[in-house]
NUTI-990031 format. One record per residue (C-alpha): residue number from 1; x, z, y. Coordinates in nm, 3 decimals, always signed. Layout:
N
PT NUM X Z Y
...
END
This chain:
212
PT 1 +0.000 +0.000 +0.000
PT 2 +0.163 -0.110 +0.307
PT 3 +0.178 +0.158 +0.591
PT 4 -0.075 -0.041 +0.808
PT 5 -0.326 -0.034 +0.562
PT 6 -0.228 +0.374 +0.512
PT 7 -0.329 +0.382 +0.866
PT 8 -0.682 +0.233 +0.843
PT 9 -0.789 +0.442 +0.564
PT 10 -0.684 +0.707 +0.784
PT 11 -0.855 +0.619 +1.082
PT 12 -1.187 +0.504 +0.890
PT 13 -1.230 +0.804 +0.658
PT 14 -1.127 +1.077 +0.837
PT 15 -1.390 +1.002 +1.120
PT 16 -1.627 +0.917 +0.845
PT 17 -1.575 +1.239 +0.656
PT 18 -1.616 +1.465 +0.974
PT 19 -1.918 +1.223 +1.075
PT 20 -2.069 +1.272 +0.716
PT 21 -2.031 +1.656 +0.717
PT 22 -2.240 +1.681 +1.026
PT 23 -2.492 +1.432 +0.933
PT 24 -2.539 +1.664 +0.601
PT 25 -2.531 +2.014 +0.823
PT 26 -2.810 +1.876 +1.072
PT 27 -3.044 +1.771 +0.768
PT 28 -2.976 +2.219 +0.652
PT 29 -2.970 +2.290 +1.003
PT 30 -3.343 +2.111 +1.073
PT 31 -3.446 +2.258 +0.711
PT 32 -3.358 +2.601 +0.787
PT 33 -3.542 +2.602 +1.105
PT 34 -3.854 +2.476 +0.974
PT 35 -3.833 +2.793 +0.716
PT 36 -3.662 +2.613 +0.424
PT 37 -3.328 +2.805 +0.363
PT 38 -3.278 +2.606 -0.001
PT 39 -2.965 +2.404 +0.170
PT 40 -2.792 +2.750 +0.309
PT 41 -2.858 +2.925 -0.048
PT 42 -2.648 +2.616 -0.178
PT 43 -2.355 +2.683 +0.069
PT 44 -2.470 +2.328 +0.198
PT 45 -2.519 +2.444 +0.589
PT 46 -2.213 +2.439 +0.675
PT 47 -1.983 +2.201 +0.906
PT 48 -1.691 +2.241 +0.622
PT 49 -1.657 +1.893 +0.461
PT 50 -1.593 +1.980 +0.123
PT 51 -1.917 +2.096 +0.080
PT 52 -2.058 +1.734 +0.140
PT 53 -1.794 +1.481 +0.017
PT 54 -1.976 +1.219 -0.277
PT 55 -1.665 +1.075 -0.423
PT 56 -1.812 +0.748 -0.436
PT 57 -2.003 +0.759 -0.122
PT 58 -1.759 +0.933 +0.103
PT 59 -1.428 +0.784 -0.067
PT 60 -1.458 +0.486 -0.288
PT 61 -1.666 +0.284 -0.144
PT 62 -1.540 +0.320 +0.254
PT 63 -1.199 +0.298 +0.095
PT 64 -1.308 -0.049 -0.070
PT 65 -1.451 -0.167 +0.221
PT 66 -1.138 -0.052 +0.440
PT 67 -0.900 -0.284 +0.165
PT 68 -1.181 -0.573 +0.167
PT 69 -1.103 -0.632 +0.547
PT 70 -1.489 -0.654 +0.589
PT 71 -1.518 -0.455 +0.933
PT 72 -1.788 -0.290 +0.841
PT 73 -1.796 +0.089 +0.744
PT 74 -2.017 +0.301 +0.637
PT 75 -2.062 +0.561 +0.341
PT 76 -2.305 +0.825 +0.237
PT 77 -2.214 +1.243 +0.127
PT 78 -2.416 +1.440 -0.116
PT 79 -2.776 +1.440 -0.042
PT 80 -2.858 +1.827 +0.086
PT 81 -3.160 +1.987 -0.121
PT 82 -3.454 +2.103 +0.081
PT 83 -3.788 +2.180 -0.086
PT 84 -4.117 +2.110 +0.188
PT 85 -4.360 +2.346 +0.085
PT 86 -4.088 +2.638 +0.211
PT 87 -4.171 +2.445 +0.588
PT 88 -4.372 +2.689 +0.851
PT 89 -4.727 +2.610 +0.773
PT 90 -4.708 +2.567 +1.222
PT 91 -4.638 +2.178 +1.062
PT 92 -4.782 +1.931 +0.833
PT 93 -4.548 +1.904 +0.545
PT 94 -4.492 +1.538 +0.630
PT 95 -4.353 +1.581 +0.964
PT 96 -4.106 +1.851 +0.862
PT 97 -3.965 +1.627 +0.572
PT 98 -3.971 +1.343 +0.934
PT 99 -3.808 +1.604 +1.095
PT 100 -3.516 +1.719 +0.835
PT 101 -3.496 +1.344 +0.754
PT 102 -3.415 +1.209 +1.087
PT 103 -3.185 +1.478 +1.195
PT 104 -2.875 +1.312 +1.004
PT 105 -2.945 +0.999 +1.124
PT 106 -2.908 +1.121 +1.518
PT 107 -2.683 +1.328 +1.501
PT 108 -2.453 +1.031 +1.446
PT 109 -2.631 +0.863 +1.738
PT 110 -2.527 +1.189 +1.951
PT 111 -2.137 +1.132 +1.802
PT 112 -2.135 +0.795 +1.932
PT 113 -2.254 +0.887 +2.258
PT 114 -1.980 +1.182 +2.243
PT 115 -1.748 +0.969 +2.144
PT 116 -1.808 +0.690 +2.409
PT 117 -1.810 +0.981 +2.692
PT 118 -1.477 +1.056 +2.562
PT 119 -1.341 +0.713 +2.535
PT 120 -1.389 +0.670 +2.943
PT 121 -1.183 +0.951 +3.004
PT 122 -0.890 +0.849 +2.706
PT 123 -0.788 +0.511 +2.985
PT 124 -0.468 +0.462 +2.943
PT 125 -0.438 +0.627 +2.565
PT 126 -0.450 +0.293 +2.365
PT 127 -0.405 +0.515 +2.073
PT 128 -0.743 +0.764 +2.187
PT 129 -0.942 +0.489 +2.310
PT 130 -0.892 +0.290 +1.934
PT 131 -0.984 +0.600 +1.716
PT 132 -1.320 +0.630 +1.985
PT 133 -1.395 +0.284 +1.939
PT 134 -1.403 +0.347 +1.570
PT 135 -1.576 +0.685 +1.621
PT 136 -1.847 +0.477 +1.773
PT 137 -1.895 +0.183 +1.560
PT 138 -1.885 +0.392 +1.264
PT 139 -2.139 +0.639 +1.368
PT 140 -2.375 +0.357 +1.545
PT 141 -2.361 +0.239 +1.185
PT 142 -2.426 +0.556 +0.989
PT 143 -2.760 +0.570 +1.189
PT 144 -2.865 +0.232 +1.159
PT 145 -2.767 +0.254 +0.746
PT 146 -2.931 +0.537 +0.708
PT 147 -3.265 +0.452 +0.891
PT 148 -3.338 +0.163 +0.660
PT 149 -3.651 +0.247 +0.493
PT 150 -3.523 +0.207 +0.141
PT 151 -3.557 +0.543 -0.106
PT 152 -3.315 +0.741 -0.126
PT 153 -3.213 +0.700 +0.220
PT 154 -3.309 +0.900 +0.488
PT 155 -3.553 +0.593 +0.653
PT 156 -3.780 +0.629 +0.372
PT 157 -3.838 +0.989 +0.433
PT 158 -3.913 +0.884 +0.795
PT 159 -4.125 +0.604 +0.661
PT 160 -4.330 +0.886 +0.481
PT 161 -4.366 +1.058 +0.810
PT 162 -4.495 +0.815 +1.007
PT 163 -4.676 +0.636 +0.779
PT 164 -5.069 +0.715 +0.730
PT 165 -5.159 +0.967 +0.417
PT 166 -5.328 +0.630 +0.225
PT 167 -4.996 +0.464 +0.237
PT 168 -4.799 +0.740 +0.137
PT 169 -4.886 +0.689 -0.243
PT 170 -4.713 +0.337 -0.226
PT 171 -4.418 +0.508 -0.051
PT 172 -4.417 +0.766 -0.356
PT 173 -4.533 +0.533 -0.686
PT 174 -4.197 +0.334 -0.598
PT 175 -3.973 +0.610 -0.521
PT 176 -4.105 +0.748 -0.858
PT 177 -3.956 +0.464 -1.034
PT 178 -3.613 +0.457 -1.165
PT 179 -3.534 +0.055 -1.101
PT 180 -3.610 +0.131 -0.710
PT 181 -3.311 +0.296 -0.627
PT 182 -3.001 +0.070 -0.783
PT 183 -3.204 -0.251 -0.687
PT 184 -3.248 -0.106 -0.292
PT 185 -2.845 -0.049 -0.306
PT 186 -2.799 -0.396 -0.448
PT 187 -2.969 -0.542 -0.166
PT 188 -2.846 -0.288 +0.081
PT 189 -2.506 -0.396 -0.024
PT 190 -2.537 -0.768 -0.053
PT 191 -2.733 -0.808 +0.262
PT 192 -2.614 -0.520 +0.498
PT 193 -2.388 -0.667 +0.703
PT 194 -2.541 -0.939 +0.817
PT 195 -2.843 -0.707 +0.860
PT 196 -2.617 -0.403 +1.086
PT 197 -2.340 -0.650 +1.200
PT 198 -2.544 -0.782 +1.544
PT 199 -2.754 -0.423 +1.605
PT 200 -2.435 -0.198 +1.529
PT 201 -2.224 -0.434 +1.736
PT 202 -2.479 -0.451 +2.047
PT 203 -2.505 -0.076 +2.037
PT 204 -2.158 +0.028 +2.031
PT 205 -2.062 -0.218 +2.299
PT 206 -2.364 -0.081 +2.523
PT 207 -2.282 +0.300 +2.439
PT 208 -1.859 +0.198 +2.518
PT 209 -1.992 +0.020 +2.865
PT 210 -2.236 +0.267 +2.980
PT 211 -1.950 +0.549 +3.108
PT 212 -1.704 +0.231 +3.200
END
């Protein structure tokens, strides 16, 4: 492995490992707060990213895309437990499983807005402003990946939220069904970049121009 592509991996998982570990802690974080404390019983709220690393999620499959040259990065961490009838009973069921979904999501959004802030006050740090940039695209990305409405990511949980009670069955009879889940990641995979590319690269450039 030449020292170059040492460095990407570097620069790609490290971010995305930090990024992952408070995706995981706001989904335990929004849980807990609702009245569900499953996540915290588990040691799973908790910024520490140990607690949330999926080898293939968080490692393999960032570090394949790093050595595939593809650009685009983006990985998932161990999905944290929360059980919905623990929620206050101040909230429908549905919109605290909304709620605890959608957390992860933006709290990635609220990194890449960090993360931009930061990169208008790095001028002059080439080496800064590069790791920000990355910050930002990978994060932008991490929302956008994770809001697709495909089981088991956190969009479909949102999906179930927003949808009406009649649809919900649909949302469940195919989340019920073991095929669903490889077959979504097959697609996810085969058509994702071309589906994030243009939205992940118009946000980051917006968030990186807004504080320039």
């Amino acid at each position: 492995m030449t020292p170059e592509l040492l460095q990407n991996l570097v620069l790609v998982l490290v971010p995305l490992i930090l990024s992952l570990a408070v995706h995981e802690w706001a989904h335990a974080a929004t849980a807990r707060a609702l009245g569900d404390d499953t996540a915290q019983r588990q040691g799973r709220l908790t910024l520490n990213p140990i607690s949330h690393i999926d080898p293939i999620g968080t490692l393999l499959i960032p570090g394949l895309l790093v050595l595939s040259g593809s650009g685009l990065f983006f990985g998932w961490a161990k999905p944290v437990p929360f059980n919905p009838t623990n929620f206050s009973r101040k909230i429908r069921m549905k919109h605290g499983v909304l709620l605890t979904a959608i957390a992860g999501p933006v709290s990635n959004l609220v990194l890449a807005l960090i993360a931009a802030v930061l990169f208008a006050f790095a001028s002059g740090n080439e080496a800064a402003q590069h790791l920000l940039v990355i910050m930002v695209t990978l994060n932008v990305t991490l929302f956008l990946f994770n809001m697709l409405p495909v089981p088991p990511l956190d969009g479909s949980k949102v999906a179930y939220g927003l949808l009406p009670d009649r649809a919900n069955a649909m949302l469940r009879f195919f989340e019920s069904r073991p095929w669903v889940v490889p077959v979504a990641f097959i697609l996810v995979f085969w058509y994702g970049g071309r589906l994030l590319g243009p939205p992940m690269m118009a946000i980051s450039h917006s968030l990186l121009s807004l504080f320039n």
